[in-house]
OpenMM code with the backbone's topology and positions (N, CA, C; nanometers):
from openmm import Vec3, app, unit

residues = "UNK UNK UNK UNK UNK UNK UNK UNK UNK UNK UNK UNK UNK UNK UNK UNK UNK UNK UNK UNK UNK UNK UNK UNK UNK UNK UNK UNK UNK UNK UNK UNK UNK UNK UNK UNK UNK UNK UNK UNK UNK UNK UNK UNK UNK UNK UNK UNK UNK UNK UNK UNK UNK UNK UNK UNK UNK UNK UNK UNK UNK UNK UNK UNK UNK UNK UNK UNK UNK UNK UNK UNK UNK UNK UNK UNK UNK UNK UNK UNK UNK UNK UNK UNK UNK".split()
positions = [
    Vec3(2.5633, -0.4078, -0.7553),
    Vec3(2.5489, -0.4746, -0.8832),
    Vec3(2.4250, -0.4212, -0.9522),
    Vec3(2.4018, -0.4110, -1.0611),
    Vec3(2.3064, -0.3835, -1.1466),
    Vec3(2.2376, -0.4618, -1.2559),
    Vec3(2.1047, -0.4789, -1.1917),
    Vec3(2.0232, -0.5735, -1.2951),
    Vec3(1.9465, -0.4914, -1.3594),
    Vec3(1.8718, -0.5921, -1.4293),
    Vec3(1.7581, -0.5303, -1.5007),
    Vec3(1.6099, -0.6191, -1.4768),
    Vec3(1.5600, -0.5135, -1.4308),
    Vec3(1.4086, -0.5737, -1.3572),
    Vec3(1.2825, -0.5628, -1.4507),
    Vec3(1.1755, -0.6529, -1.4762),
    Vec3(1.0770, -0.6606, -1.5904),
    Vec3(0.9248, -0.6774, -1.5268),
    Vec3(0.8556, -0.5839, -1.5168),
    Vec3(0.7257, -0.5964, -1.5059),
    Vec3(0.6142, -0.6375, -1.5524),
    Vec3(0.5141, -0.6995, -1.5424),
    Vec3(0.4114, -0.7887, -1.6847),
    Vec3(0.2676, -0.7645, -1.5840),
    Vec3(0.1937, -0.7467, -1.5990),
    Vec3(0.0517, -0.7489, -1.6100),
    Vec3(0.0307, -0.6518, -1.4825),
    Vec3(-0.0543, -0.6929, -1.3958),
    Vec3(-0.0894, -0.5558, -1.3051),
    Vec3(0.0370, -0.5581, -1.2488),
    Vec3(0.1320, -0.6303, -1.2310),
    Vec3(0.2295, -0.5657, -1.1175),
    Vec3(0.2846, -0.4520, -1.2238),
    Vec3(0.3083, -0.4116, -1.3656),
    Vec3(0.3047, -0.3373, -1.4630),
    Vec3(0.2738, -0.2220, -1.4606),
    Vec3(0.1141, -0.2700, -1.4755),
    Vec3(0.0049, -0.1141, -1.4291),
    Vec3(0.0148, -0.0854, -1.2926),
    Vec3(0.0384, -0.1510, -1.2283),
    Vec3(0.0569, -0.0327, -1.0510),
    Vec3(0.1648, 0.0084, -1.0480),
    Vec3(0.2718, -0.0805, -1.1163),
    Vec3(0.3972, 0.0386, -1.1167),
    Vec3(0.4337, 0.1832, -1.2244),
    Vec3(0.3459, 0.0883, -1.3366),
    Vec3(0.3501, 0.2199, -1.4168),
    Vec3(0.4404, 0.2279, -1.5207),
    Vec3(0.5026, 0.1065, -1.5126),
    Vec3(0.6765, 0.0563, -1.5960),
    Vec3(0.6430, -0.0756, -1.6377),
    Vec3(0.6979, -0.0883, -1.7438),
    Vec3(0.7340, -0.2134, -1.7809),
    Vec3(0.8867, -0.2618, -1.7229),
    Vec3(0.9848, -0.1658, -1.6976),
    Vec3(1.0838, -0.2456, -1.7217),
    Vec3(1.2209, -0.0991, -1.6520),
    Vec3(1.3010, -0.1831, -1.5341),
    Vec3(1.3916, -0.0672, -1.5074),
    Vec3(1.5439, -0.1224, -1.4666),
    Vec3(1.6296, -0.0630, -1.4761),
    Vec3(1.7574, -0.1187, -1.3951),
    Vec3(1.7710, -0.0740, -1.3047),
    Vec3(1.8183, -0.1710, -1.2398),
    Vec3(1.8510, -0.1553, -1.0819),
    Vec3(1.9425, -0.1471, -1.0107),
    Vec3(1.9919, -0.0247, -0.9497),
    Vec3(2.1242, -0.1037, -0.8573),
    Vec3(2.0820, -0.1746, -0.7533),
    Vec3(2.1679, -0.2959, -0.7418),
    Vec3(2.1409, -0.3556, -0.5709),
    Vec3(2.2162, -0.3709, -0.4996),
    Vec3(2.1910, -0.3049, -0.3945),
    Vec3(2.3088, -0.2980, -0.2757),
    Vec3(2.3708, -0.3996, -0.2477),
    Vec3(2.4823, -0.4014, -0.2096),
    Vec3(2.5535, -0.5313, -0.1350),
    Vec3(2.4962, -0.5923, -0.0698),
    Vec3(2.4625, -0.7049, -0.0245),
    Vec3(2.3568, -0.8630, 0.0421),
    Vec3(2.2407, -0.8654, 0.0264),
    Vec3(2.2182, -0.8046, -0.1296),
    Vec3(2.1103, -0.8761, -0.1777),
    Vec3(2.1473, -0.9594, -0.2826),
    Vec3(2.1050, -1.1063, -0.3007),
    Vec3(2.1398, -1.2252, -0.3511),
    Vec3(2.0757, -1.2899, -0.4113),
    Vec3(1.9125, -1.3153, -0.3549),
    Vec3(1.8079, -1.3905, -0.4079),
    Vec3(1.7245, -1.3071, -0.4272),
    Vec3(1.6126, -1.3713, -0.5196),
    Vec3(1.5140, -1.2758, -0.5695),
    Vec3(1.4098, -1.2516, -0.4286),
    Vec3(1.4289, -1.3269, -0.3277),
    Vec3(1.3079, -1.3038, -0.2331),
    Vec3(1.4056, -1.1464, -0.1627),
    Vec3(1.5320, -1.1301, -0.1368),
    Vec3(1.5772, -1.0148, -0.0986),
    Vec3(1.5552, -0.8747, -0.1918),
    Vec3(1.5702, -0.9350, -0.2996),
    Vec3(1.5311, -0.8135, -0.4255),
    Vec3(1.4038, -0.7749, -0.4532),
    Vec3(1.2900, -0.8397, -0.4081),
    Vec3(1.1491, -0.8234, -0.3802),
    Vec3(1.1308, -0.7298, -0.2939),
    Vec3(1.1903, -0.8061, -0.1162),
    Vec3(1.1855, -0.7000, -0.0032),
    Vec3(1.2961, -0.5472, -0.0229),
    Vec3(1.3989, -0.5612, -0.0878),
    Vec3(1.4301, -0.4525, -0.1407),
    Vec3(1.3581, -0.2928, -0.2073),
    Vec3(1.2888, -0.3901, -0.3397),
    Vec3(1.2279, -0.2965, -0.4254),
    Vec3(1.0475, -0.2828, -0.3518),
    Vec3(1.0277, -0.3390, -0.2763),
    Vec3(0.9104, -0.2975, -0.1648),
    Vec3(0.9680, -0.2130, -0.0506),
    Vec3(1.0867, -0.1878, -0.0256),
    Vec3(1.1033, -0.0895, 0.0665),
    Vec3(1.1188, 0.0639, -0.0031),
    Vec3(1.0834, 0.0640, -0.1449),
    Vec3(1.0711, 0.2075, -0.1674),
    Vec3(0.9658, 0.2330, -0.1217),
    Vec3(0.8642, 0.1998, -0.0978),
    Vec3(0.7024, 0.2652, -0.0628),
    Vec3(0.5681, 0.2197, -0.1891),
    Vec3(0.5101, 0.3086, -0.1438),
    Vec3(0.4069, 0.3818, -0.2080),
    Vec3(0.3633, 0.2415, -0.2672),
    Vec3(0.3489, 0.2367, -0.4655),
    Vec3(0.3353, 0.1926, -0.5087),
    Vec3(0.3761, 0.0132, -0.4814),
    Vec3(0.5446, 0.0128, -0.4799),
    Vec3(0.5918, -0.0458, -0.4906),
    Vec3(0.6048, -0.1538, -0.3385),
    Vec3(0.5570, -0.0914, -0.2556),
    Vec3(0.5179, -0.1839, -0.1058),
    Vec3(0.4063, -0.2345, -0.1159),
    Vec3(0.3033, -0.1790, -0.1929),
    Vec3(0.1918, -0.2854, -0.2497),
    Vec3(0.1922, -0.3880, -0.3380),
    Vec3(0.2787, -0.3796, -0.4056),
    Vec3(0.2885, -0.4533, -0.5239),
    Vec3(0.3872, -0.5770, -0.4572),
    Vec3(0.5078, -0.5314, -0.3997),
    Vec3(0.5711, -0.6618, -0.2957),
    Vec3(0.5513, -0.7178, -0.1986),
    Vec3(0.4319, -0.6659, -0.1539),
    Vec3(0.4324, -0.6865, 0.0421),
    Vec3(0.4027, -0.8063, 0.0364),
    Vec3(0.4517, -0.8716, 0.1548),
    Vec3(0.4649, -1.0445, 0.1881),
    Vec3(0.3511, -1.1036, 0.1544),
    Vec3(0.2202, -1.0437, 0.1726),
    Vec3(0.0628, -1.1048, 0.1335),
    Vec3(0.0844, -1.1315, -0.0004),
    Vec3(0.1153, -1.0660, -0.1056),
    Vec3(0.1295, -1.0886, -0.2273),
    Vec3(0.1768, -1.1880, -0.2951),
    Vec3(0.1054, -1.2782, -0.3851),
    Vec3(0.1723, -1.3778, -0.4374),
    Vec3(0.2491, -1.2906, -0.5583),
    Vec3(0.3390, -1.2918, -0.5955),
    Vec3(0.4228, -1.2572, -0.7162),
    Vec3(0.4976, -1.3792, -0.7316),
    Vec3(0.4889, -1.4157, -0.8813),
    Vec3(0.5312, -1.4896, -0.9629),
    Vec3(0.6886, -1.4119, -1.0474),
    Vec3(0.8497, -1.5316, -1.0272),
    Vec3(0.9238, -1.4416, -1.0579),
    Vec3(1.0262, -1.5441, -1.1046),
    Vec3(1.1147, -1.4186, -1.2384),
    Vec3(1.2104, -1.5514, -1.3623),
    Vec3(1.3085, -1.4479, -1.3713),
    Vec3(1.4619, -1.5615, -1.3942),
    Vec3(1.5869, -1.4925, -1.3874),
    Vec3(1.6153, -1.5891, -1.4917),
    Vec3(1.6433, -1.4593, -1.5994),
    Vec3(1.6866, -1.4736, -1.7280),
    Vec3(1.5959, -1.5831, -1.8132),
    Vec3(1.4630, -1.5549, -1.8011),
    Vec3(1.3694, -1.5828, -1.8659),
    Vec3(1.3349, -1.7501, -1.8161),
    Vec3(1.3775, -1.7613, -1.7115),
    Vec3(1.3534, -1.9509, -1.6191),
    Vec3(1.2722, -1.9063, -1.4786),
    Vec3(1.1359, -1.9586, -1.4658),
    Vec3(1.0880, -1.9920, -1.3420),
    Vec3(1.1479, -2.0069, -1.2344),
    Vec3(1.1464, -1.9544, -1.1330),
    Vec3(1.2686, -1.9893, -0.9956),
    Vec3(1.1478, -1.9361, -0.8757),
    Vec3(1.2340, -2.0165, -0.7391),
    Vec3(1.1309, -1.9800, -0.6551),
    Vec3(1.2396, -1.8482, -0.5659),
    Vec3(1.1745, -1.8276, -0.4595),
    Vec3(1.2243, -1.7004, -0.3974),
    Vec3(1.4042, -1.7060, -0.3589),
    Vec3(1.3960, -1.8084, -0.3186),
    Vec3(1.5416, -1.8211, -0.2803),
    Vec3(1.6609, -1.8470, -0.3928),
    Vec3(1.6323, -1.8349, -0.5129),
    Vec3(1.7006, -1.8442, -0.6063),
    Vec3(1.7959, -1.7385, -0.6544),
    Vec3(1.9124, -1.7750, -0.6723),
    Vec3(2.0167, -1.6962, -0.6171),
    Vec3(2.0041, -1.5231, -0.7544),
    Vec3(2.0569, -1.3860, -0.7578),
    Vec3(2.0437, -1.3122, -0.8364),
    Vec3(2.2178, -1.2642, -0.8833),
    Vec3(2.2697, -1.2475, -0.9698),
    Vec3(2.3972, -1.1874, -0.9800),
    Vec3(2.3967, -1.0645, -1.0990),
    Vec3(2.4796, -0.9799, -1.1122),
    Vec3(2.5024, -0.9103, -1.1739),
    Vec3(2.4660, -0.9222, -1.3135),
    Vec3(2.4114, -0.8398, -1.3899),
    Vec3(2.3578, -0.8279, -1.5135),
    Vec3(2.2400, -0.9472, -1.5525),
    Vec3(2.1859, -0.9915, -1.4438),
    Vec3(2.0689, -1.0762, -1.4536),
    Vec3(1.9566, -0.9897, -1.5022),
    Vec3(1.8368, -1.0704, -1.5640),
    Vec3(1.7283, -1.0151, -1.5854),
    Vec3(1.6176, -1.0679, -1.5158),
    Vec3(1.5568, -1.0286, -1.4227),
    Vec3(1.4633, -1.0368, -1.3248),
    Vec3(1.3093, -1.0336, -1.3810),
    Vec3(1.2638, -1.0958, -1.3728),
    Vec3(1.1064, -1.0634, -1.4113),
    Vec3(0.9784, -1.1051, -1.3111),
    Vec3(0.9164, -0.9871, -1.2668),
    Vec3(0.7738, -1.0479, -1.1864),
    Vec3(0.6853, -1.0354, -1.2345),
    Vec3(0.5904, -1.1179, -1.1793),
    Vec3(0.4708, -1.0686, -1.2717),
    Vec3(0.3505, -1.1874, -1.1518),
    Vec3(0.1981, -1.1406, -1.1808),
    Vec3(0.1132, -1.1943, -1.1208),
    Vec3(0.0441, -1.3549, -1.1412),
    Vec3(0.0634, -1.4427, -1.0662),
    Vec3(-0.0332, -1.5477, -1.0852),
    Vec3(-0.0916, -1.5694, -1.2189),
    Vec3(-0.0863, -1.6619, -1.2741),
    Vec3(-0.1953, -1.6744, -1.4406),
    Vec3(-0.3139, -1.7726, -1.3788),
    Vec3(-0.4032, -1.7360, -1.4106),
    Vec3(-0.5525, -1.8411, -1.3925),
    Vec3(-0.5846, -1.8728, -1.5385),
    Vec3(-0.5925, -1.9998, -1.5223),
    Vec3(-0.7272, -2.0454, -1.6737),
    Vec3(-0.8136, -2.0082, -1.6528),
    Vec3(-0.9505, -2.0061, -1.7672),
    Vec3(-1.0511, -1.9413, -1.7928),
    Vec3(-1.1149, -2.0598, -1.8190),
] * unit.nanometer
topology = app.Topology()
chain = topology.addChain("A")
for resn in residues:
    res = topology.addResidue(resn, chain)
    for name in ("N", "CA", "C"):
        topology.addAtom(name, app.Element.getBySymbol(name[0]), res)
């Protein structure tokens, strides 16, 4: 299936993208599988997902927690923690 994935603040700048489509293999479902997914490319992208990491993440522009389910032509978005000032 193929989504479309959205990057916002440093998870952004370490990837270098704002914004990509994705294919996802068969039994991936929830966004916590599509996380460990797109962290098994490496490099960049195993830093930016690895389990230590808090990432903050929305399907089709709604707050959801990890186990929240993903389907075809969804729009995925992560992005880092917000702090007040």
């Amino acid at each position: 299936m193929k989504i479309k994935v959205l990057y916002f603040a440093s998870v952004k700048e370490k990837l270098g993208r704002n914004a990509e489509d994705v294919e996802v293999p068969a039994g991936i479902a929830t966004v916590a599988a599509l996380r460990a997914h797109l962290g098994s490319r490496g490099g960049a992208y195993a830093e930016v997902f690895s389990e230590n990491k808090l990432i903050k993440a929305a399907v089709n522009e709604d707050m959801v927690a990890a186990t929240a389910p993903i389907k075809a032509g969804d729009e995925v978005a992560f992005f880092p923690p917000v702090t007040g000032g």
